[in-house]
C-alpha positions in Angstrom: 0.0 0.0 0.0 1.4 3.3 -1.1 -1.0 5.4 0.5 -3.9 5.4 3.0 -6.4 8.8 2.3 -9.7 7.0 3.7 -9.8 8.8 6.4 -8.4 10.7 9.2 -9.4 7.8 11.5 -6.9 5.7 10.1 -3.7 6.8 11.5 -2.8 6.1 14.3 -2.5 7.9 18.0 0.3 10.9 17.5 3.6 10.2 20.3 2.7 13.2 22.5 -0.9 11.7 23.6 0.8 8.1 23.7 3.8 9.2 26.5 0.6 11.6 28.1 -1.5 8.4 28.7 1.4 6.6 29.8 2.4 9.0 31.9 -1.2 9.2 33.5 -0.7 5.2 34.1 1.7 6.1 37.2 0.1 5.5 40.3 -3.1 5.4 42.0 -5.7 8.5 41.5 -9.7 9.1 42.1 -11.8 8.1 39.7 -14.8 9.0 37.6 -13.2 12.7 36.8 -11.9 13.7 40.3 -8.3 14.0 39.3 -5.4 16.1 38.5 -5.9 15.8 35.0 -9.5 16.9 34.2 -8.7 20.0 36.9 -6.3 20.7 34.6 -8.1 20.4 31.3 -11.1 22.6 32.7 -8.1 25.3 33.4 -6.8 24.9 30.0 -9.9 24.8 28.0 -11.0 28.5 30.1 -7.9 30.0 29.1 -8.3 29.1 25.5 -11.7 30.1 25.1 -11.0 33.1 27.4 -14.0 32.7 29.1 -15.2 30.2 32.2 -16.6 26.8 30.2 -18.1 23.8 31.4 -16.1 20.7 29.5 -17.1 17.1 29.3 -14.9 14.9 28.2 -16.3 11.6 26.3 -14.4 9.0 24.1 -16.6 9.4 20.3 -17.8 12.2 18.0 -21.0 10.0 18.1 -21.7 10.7 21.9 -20.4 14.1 21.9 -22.8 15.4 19.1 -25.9 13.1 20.1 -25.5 14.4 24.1 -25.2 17.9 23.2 -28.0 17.9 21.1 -29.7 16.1 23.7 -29.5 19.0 26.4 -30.7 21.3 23.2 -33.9 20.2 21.5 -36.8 18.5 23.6 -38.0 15.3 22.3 -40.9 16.5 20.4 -38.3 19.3 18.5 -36.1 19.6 15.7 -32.4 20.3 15.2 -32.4 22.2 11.6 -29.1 21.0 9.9 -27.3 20.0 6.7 -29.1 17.3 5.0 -26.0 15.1 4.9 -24.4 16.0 7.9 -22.3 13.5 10.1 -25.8 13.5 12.3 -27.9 12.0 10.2 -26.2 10.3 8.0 -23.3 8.2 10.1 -24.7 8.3 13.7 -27.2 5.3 13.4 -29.6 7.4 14.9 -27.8 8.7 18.1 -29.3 12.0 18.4 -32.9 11.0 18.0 -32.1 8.2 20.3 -30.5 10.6 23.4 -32.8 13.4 22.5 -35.6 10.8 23.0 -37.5 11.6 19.7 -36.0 14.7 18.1 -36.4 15.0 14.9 -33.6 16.1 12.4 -35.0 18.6 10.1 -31.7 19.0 7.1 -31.6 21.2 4.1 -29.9 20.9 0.4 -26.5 22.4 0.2 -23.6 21.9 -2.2 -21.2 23.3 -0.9 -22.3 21.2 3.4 -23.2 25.1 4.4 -26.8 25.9 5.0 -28.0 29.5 4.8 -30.2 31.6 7.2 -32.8 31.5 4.7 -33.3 28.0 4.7 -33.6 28.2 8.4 -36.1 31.1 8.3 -38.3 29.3 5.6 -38.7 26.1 8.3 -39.0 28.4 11.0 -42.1 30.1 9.0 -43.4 26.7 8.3 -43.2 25.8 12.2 -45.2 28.4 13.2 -47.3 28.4 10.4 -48.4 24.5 11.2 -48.2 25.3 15.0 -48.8 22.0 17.1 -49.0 19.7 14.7 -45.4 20.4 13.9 -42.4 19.5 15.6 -41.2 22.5 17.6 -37.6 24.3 16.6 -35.4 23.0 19.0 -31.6 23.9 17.8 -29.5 24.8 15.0 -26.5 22.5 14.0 -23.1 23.5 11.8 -20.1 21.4 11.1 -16.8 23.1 11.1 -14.9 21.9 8.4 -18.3 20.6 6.5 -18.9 17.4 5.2 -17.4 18.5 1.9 -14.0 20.3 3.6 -15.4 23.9 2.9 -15.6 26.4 5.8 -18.1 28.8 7.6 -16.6 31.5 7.9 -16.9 33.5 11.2 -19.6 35.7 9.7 -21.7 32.9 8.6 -21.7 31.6 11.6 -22.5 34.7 13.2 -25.7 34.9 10.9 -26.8 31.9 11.6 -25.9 32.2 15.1 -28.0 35.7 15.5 -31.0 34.1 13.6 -31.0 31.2 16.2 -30.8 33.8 18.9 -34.1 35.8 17.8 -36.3 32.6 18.1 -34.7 31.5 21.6 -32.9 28.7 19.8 -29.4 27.3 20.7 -26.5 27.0 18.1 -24.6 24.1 18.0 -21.2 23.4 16.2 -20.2 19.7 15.0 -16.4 20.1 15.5 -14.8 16.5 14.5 -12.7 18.6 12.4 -12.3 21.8 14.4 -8.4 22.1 14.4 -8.3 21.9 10.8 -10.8 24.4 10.4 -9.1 27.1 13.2 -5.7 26.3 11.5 -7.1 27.8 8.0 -9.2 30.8 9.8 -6.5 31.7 11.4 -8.1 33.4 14.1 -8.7 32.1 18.4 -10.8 29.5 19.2 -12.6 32.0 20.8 -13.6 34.2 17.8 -14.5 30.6 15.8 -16.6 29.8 18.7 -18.5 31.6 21.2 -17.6 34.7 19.9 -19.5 33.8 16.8 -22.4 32.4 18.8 -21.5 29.4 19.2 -23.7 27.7 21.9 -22.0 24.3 22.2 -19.0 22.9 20.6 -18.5 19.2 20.1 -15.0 19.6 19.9 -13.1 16.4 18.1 -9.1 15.0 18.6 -9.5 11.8 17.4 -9.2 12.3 13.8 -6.5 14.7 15.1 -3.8 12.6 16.8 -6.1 11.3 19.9 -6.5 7.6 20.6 -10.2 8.4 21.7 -11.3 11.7 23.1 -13.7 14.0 22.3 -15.1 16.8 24.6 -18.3 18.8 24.6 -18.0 22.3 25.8 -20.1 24.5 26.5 -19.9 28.0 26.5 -22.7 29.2 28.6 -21.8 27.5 31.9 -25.8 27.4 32.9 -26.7 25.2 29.7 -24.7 22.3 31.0 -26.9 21.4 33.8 -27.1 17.8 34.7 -25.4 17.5 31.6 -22.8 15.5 33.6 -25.9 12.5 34.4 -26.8 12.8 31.0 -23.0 11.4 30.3 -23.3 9.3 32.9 -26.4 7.4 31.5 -25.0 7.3 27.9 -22.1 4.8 29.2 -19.2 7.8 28.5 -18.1 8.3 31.9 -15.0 6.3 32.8 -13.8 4.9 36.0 -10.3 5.5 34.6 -10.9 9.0 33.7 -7.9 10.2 34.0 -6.6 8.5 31.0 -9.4 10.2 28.7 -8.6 13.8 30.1 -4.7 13.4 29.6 -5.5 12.6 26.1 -7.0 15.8 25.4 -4.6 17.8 28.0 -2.0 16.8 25.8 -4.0 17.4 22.4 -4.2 21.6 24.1 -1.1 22.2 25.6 2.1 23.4 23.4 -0.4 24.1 20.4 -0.2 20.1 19.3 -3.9 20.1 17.9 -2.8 23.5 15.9 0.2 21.9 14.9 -1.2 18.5 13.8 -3.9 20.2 11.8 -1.6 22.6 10.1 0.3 19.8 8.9 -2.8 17.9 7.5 -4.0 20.5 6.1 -0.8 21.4 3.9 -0.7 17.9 3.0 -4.2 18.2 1.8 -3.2 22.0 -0.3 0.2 19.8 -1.5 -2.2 16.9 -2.9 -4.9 19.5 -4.2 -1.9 21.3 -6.0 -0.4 18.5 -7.4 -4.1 17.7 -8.8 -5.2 20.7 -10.6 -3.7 20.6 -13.5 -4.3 17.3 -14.4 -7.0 16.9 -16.8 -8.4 13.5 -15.8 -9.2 14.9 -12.0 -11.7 17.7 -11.4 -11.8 18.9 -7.9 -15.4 19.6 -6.7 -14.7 22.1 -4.1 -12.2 24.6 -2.7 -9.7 22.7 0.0 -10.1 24.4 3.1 -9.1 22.0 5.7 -8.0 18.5 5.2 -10.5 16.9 2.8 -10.4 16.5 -0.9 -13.7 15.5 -3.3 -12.4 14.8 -6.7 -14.0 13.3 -9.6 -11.9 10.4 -11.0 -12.7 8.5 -14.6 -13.8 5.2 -13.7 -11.0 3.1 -15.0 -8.8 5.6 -12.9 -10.8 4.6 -9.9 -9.4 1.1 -10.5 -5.8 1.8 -11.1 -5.9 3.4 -8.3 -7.7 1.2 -6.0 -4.7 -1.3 -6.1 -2.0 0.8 -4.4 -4.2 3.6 -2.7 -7.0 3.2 0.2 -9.9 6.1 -0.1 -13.8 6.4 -1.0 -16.0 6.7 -3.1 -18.8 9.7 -2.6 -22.0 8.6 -3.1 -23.3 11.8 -2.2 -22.8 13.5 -5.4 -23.4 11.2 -8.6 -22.2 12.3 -12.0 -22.5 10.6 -15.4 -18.8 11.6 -16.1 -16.8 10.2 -13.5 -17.0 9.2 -10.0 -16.5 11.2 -7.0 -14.1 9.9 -4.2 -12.9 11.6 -0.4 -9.1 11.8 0.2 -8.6 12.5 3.8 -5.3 13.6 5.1 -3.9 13.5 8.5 -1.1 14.8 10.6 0.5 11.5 10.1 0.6 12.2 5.9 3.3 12.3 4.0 4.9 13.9 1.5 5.6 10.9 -0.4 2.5 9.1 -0.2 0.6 12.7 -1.5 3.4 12.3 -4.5 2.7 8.5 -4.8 -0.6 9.3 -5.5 -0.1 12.4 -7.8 2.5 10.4 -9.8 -0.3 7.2 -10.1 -3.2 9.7 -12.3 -0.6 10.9 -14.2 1.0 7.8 -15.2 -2.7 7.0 -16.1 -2.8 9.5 -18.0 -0.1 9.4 -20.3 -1.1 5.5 -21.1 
């Protein structure tokens, strides 16, 4: 195998987060969260938001976007969202399941961005149909998108103000939130609350972790008995200490900044080396890690011997077929060349 761009999933835990858990091993420590570690993590997730936050700690994406939404939406409300976001698609029903009912309202986008408008038009409808509808319950984002693009802080400011005026919490998908701050270039803060952003699900798996994931909230009184809600859902270990060092490690020194900035250029050095080849049309702009090309079928093949990715079935086309290439802080150079050099040998057959 020359090259693995399936996902960001598939590499494996980064040699800062290894030595933190091992270091974590020494001794004996309380349990269930009452240790150095998550202390510390609580006092390094206020200082980069710059303001006090309530942080949960839990070990998938899954759990972290299914609780949230869980303390957002009552059971007989919706979360408006992408059609095709991570929620509804690849979470086996999670959120309906913790928000006992919720339904997942998503709209069309091509770009994984929806747009205030769409959000006012099923707000309209809501009150239009009154209590035969389900009631608005929260608005959810992913940032980076299911299609690599980004909100910018504006958008999300939009959307965030819209939310606002109907009493309606904004929640942000953040499995890819690294990548996404390391191409804004701007503080967590600004990306987040600032913005007005109620709750972030923020990721580290896909990032370097071996399995941590955090939800944080940035308005300390929304997270109240959030902690049982946790609890219930099977994500609170005995050994929590080992769970907190993972993402105490991931904050500290800038290693979730650094670990995305290296994806990511990885990701611009494969996009690059793309372009100009005529047999490859990229589908949208390369903002974080991800890549969604279309690739002539016999391509797909060639490829498919020496490379690991997927195929998009999202988007369907009559001229090619679409595929994700995923790139990760363990990426490199020579595997993004591998793969460059495979289409254009193709293409010179």
């Amino acid at each position: 195998m020359k090259g693995n761009f399936s996902s960001d999933n598939s590499s494996g835990a980064c040699a800062p987060i290894m030595e933190a858990i091992v270091k974590a091993n020494a001794g004996a420590v309380p349990s269930y969260g009452s240790d150095e570690w998550n202390a510390k993590l609580h006092a390094k997730a206020c200082d980069l938001f710059e303001k006090e936050v309530a942080v949960f700690p839990v070990t998938t994406g899954t759990a972290a976007n299914a609780l949230a939404l869980s303390q957002l939406a009552p059971p007989y409300g919706t979360v408006y969202c992408y059609e095709a976001a991570h929620i509804v698609t690849d979470e086996c029903g999670a959120p309906e399941f913790f928000t006992g009912g919720a339904k997942l309202t998503g709209f069309p986008s091509e770009d994984g961005k929806i747009l205030p408008e769409q959000v006012k038009k099923a707000l309209a409808f809501a009150d239009e149909m009154g209590v035969h509808h389900v009631k608005p319950g929260a608005v959810s984002i992913t940032q980076a998108t299911e299609w690599g693009t980004l909100y910018s802080n504006r958008e999300v400011s939009d959307l965030a103000a819209l939310a606002r005026s109907r009493q309606l919490r904004l929640h942000m998908d953040g499995a890819r939130f690294a990548n996404a701050l390391a191409t804004l270039n701007c503080s967590p803060a600004e990306a987040t609350w600032k913005s007005g952003v109620d709750v972030l699900s923020l990721g580290a798996t896909k990032n370097g972790a071996l399995c941590a994931e955090a939800v944080i909230f940035f308005d300390v009184s929304l997270a109240q008995d959030f902690d049982r809600r946790r609890k219930r859902a099977g994500h609170l270990w005995s050994k929590f200490r080992f769970l907190s060092a993972q993402l105490l490690a991931y904050l500290e020194d800038d290693l979730w900044l650094r670990n995305a900035r290296h994806a990511n250029r990885a990701a611009r050095r494969l996009a690059e080396g793309l372009k100009p080849l005529s047999e490859v049309k990229l589908l949208h702009p390369v903002d974080a890690n991800e890549l969604f090309v279309l690739l002539p079928q016999p391509l797909l093949g060639a490829l498919e011997r020496d490379f690991k990715f997927y195929t998009w079935p999202l988007y369907a086309s009559e001229t090619g077929v679409a595929v994700r290439l995923v790139t990760s802080y363990a990426t490199r150079d020579e595997e993004v060349d591998a793969f460059v050099g495979a289409v254009k040998q193709w293409g010179r057959r």
